[in-house]
C-alpha positions as CSV (number, residue, x, y, z in Angstrom):
1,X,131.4,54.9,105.4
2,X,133.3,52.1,104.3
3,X,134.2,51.3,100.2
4,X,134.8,48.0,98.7
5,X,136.4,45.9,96.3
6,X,134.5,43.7,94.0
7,X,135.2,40.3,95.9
8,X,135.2,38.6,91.9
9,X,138.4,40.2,91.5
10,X,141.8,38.2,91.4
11,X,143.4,40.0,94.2
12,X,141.1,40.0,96.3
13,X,139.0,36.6,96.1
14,X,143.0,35.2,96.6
15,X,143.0,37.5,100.1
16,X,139.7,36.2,101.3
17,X,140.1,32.8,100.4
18,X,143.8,31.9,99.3
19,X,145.3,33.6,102.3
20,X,142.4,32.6,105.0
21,X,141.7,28.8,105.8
22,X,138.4,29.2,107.6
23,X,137.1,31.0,105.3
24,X,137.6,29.1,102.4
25,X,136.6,25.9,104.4
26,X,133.7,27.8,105.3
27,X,132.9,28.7,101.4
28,X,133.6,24.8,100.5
29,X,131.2,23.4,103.3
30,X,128.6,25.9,102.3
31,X,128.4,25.2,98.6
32,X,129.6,21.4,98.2
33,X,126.9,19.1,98.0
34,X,128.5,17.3,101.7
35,X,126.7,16.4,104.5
36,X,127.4,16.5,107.9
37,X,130.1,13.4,107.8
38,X,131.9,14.6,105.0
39,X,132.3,18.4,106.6
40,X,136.3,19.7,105.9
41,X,137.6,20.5,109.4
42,X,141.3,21.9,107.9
43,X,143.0,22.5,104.1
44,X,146.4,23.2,103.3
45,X,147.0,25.4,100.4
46,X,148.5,24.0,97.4
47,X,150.9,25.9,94.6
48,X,151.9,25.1,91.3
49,X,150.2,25.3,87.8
50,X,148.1,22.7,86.6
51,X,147.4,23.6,82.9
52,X,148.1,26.5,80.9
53,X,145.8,29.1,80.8
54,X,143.7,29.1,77.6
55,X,145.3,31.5,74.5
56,X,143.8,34.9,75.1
57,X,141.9,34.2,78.3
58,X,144.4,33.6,80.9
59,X,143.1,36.7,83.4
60,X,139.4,35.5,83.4
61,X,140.2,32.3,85.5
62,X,140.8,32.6,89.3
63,X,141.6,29.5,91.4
64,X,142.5,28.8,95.4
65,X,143.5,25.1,95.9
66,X,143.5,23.1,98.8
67,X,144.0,19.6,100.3
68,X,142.2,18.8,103.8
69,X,143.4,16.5,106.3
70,X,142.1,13.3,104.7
71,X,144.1,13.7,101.4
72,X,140.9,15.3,99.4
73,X,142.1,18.1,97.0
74,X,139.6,21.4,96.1
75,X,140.1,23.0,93.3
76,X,138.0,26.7,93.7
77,X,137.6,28.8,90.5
78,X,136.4,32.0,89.9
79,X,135.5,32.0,85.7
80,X,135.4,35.4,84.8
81,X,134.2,34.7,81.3
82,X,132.7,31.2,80.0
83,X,133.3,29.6,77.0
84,X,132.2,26.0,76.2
85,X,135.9,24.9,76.2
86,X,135.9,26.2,79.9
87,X,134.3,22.4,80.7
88,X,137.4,20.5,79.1
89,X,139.8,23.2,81.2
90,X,137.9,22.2,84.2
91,X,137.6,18.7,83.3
92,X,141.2,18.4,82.9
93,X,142.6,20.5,85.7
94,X,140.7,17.7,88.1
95,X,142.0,15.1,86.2
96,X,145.9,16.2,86.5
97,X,144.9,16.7,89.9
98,X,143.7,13.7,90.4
99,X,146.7,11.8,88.8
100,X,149.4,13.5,89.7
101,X,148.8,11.8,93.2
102,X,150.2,8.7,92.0
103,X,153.4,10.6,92.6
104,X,152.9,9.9,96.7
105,X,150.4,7.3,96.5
106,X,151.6,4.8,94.4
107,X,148.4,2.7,94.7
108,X,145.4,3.7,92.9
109,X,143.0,2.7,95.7
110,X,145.3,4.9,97.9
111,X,144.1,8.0,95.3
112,X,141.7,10.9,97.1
113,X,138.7,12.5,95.1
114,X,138.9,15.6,93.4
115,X,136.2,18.2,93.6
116,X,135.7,21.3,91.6
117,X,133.8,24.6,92.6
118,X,133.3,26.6,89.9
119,X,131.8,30.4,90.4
120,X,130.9,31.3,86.9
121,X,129.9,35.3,85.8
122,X,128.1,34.5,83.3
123,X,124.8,32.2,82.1
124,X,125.8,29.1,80.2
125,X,122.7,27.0,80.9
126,X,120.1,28.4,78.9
127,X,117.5,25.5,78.5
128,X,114.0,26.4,78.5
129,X,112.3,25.8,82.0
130,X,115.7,26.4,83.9
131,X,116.3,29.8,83.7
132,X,116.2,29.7,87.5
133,X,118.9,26.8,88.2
134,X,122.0,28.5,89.1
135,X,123.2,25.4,91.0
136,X,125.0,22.1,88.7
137,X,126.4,19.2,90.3
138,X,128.4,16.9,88.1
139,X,129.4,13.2,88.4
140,X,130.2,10.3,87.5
141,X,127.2,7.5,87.6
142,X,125.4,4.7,86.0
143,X,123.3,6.7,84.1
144,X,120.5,3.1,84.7
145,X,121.1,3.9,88.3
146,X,122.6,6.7,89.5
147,X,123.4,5.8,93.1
148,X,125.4,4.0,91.4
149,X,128.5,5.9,91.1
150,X,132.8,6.1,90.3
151,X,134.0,7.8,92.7
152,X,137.2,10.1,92.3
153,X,135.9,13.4,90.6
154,X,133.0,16.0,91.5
155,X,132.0,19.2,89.4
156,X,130.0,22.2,90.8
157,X,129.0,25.0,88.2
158,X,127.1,28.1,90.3
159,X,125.9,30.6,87.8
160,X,126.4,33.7,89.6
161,X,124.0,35.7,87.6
162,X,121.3,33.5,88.2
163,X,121.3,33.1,91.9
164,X,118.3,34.7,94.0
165,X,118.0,35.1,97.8
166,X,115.8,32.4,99.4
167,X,116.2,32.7,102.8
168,X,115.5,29.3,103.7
169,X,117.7,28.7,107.2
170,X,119.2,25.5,106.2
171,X,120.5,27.7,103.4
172,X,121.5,30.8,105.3
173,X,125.5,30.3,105.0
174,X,125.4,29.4,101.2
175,X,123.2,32.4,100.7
176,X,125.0,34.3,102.2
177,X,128.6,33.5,100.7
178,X,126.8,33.7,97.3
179,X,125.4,37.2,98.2
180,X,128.8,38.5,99.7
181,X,130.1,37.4,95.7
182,X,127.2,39.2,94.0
183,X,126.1,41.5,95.7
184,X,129.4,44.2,97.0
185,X,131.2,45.5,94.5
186,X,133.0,49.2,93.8
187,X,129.6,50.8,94.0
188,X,128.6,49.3,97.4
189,X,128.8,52.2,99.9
190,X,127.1,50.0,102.9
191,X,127.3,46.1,103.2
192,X,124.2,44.6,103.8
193,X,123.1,44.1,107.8
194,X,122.5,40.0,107.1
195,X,126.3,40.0,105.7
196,X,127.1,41.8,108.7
197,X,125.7,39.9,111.2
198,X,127.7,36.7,110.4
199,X,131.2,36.4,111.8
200,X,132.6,35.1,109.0
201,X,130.8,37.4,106.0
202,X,131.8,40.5,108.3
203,X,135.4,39.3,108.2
204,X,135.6,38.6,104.4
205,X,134.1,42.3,103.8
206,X,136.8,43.4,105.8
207,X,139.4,42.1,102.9
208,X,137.8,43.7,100.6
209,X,137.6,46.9,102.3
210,X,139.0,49.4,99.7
211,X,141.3,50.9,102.6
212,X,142.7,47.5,103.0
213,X,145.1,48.0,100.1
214,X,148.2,49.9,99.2
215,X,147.9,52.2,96.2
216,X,150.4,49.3,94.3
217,X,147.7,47.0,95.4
218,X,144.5,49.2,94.2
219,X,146.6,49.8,90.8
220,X,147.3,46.0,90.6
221,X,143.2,45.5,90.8
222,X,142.6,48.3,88.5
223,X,145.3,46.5,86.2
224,X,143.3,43.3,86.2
225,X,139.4,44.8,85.8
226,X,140.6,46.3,82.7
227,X,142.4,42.9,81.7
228,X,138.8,41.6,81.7
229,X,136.8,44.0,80.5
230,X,139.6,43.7,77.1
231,X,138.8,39.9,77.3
232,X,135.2,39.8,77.3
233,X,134.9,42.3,74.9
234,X,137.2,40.0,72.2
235,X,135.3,37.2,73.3
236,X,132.5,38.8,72.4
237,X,133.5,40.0,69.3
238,X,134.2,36.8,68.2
239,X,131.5,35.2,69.3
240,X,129.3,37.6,67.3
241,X,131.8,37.0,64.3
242,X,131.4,33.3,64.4
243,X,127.6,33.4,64.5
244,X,127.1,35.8,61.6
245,X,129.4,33.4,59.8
246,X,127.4,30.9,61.3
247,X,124.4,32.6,60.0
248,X,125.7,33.1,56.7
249,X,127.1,29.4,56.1
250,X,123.4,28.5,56.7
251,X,121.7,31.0,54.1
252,X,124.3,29.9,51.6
253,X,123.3,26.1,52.4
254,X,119.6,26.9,51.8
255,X,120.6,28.2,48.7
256,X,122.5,24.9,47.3
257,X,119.4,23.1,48.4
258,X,117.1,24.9,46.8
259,X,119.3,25.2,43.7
260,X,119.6,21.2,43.5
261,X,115.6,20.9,43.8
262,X,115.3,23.4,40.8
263,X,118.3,21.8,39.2
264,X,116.3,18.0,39.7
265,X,113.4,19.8,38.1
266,X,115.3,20.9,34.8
267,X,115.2,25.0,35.2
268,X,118.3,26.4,33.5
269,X,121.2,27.2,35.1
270,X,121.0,30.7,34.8
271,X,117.4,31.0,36.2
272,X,118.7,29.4,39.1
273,X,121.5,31.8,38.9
274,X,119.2,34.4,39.4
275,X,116.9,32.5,41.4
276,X,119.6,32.0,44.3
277,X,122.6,34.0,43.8
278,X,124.9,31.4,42.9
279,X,127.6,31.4,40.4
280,X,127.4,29.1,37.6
281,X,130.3,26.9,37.6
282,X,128.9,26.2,41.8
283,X,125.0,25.2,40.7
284,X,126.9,22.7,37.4
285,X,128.7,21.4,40.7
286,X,125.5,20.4,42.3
């Protein structure tokens, strides 16, 4: 019975899909919003840093990059944790991407788009009625008309905690690439018999078989998981910190409002002292 690897993980997404073209063209055509004209047929991989990695957070990000045959460039990350600033990251990665063509092109109508796949681990969409929309494509239009559109940059956010199974067949690949990335993990004895039946799902489980991997290469993914785990737990911890702060800017704001409005009616200072809390020398400030 086989064991496997949680296909999230840095060494092991780069195996599947940093070390094996068709399958990362395969991923790419599956989730892109393309049709059947704009289908990649080959990539080359690219090297080289981009940005720096955010203080604090640089083993939550994951990224493969490629360039097909017509000069478009792919930018795959695999977000680990999410913070709001992860959109700027994103935002400019693409862009310095995008740009740094100029160093072959030397035209800016000779310049190729950029598009973004981002696999995110965590919820960041939390508006009421979408608790169900895993899927975000991003670009940029006329918001009057949006057919109406610059051309040049392309976002995809997928929610991995929020996709569900559909099994509509002009879905199958895409629900099954997104399955393969939420589904097997450390405690998955037995792959599912859908993952298996596709050639190229059987394959990628096949890099992600724990027996695939030397014990430097299983202490090297052991290395990293913890590396997260430490991560989201200080983002987490700071994210609790700034709420309660949050939380108790906002009580000590009610209390300066409610202090002026007695202040405006002409209570003393020091029943509004005991009224609210506040100090004396704060409520004369008022």
């Amino acid at each position: 019975m086989a064991q496997y690897l949680n296909p999230k993980n840095d060494l092991t997404f780069k195996r599947v899909f940093g070390e094996h073209k068709h399958l990362c063209i395969s991923l790419l055509n599956s989730l892109l919003p393309f049709d059947e004209a704009q289908q990649i047929v080959d990539v080359s991989y690219e090297t080289g840093e981009l940005v720096p990695e955010l203080p604090n957070l640089k083993n939550t990000i994951v990224d493969v990059r490629c360039t097909d045959v017509t000069g478009r460039q792919f930018i795959v990350e695999m977000q680990m944790s999410w913070t709001d600033s992860f959109k700027q990251r994103v935002l400019l990665n693409a862009s310095k991407a995008y740009v740094k063509q100029l160093d072959k092109a030397k035209d800016y109508v000779l310049l190729q788009p950029v598009y973004v796949l981002n696999l995110v681990c965590h919820i960041f969409d939390k508006t009421k009625g979408r608790e169900h929309s895993y899927y975000h494509h991003y670009k940029i239009v006329n918001i009057f008309d949006t057919q109406q559109q610059i051309k040049g940059l392309e976002f995809v956010f997928i929610e991995l905690p929020k996709f569900r199974p559909e099994g509509r067949a002009e879905r199958k690949l895409r629900e099954l690439w997104l399955r393969f990335l939420t589904e097997v993990d450390e405690s998955t004895s037995a792959a599912p018999a859908d993952l298996l039946e596709n050639a190229e799902i059987h394959e990628a489980l096949g890099y992600v078989e724990r027996g695939a991997y030397t014990k430097e290469q299983l202490d090297a993914y052991d290395k990293y998981r913890d590396a997260i785990l430490v991560e989201s737990t200080l983002l987490n911890e700071t994210a609790q910190k700034n709420f309660a702060k949050g939380k108790q800017e906002g009580r000590q704001a009610e209390k300066r409002d409610v202090a002026k409005n007695m202040k405006s009616l002409g209570i003393s200072i020091a029943q509004i002292s005991a009224a609210t809390g506040l100090l004396h020398d704060e409520i004369e400030r008022l």
